[in-house]
C-alpha positions as CSV (number, residue, x, y, z in Angstrom):
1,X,-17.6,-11.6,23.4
2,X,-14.7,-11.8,25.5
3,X,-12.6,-9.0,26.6
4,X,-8.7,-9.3,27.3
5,X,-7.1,-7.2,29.6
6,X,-3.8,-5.7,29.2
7,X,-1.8,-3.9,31.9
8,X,0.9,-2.7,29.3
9,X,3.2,-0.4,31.2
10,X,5.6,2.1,29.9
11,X,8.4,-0.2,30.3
12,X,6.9,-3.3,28.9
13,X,6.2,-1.0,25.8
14,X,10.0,0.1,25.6
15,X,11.2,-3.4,25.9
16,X,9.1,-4.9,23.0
17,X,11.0,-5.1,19.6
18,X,10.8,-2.0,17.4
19,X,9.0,-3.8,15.3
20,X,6.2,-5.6,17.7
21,X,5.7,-1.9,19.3
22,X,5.2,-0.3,15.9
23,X,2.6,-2.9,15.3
24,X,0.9,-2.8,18.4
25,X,0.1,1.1,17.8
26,X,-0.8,1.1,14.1
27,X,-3.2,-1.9,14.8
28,X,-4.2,0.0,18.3
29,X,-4.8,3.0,15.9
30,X,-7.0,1.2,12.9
31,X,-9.4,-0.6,15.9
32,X,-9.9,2.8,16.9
33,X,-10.6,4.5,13.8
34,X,-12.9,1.2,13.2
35,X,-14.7,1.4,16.8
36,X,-15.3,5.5,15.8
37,X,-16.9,4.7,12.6
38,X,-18.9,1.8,13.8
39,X,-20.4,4.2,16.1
40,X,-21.3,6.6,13.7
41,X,-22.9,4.5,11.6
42,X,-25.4,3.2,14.7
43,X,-26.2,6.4,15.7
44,X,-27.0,8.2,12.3
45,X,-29.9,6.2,12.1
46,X,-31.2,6.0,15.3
47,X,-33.7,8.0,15.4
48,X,-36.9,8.1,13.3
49,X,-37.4,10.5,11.1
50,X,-40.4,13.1,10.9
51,X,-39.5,13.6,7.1
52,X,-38.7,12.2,4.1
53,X,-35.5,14.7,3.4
54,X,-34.8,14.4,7.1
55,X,-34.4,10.4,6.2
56,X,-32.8,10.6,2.9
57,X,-30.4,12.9,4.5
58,X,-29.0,10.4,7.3
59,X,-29.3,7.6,4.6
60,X,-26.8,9.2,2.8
61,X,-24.4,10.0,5.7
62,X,-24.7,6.2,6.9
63,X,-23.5,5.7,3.1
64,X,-20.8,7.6,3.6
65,X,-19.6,6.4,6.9
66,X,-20.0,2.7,5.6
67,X,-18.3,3.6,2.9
68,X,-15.4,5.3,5.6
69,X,-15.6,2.0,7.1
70,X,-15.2,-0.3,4.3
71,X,-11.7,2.0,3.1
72,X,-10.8,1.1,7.1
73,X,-11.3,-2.2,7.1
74,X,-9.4,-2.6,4.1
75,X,-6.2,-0.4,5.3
76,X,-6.4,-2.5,8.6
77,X,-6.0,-5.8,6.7
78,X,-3.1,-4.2,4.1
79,X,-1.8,-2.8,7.4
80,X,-1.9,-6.5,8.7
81,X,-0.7,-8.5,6.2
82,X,2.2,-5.9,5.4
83,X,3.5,-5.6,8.9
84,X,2.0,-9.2,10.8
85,X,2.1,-12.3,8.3
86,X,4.9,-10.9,5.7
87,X,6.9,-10.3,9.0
88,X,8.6,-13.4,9.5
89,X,10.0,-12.9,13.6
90,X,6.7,-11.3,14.5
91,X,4.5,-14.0,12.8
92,X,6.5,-17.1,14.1
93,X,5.9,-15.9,17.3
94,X,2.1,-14.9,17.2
95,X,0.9,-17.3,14.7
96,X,1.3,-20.5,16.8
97,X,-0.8,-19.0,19.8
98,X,-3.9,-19.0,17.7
99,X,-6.8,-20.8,18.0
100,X,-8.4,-23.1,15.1
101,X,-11.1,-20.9,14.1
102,X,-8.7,-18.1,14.1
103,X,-6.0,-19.9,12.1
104,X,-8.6,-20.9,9.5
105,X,-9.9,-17.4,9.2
106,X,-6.4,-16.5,8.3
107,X,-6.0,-18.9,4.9
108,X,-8.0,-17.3,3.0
């Protein structure tokens, strides 16, 4: 895994395009709600259980959160094709600074 650091300042957020900022927070705002979920899920079922309602109960709350998750992971990618690749300005400038793998993930 590798981890990317981003010293984003107040005034480096105010001199991105309205459009760029906007993007950066509702994607910001989706990994979050994704990370959250995630979490949930792993520690639902952590434990073990001493009964069989006790286990049929988290089994259906890990349901639920996957099923949270799934709606998530689904906004995120409407949320990314809407405002990323059918943006032409933002993707001409971020497209090209992909990788391979990550270009070939995108043509789907």
């Amino acid at each position: 895994m590798k981890i990317y650091r981003l010293n984003l300042t107040k005034e480096k957020l105010a001199a991105l395009p309205s459009s760029e900022r906007r993007l950066l927070l509702l994607l910001g705002h989706a990994l979050n709600e994704i990370n959250v979920l995630t979490k949930l899920i792993l520690i639902v079922g952590q434990d073990l259980p001493t009964m069989q309602i006790v286990d049929h109960v988290e089994a259906g709350q890990t349901l639920i959160f996957m099923r949270l998750l799934i709606g998530k992971l689904h906004e995120a990618w409407e949320l990314f094709k809407s405002r990323f690749q059918a943006d032409a300005s933002v993707a001409s400038k971020y497209l090209p600074r992909l990788g391979p793998q990550e270009t070939a993930a995108l043509e789907y």
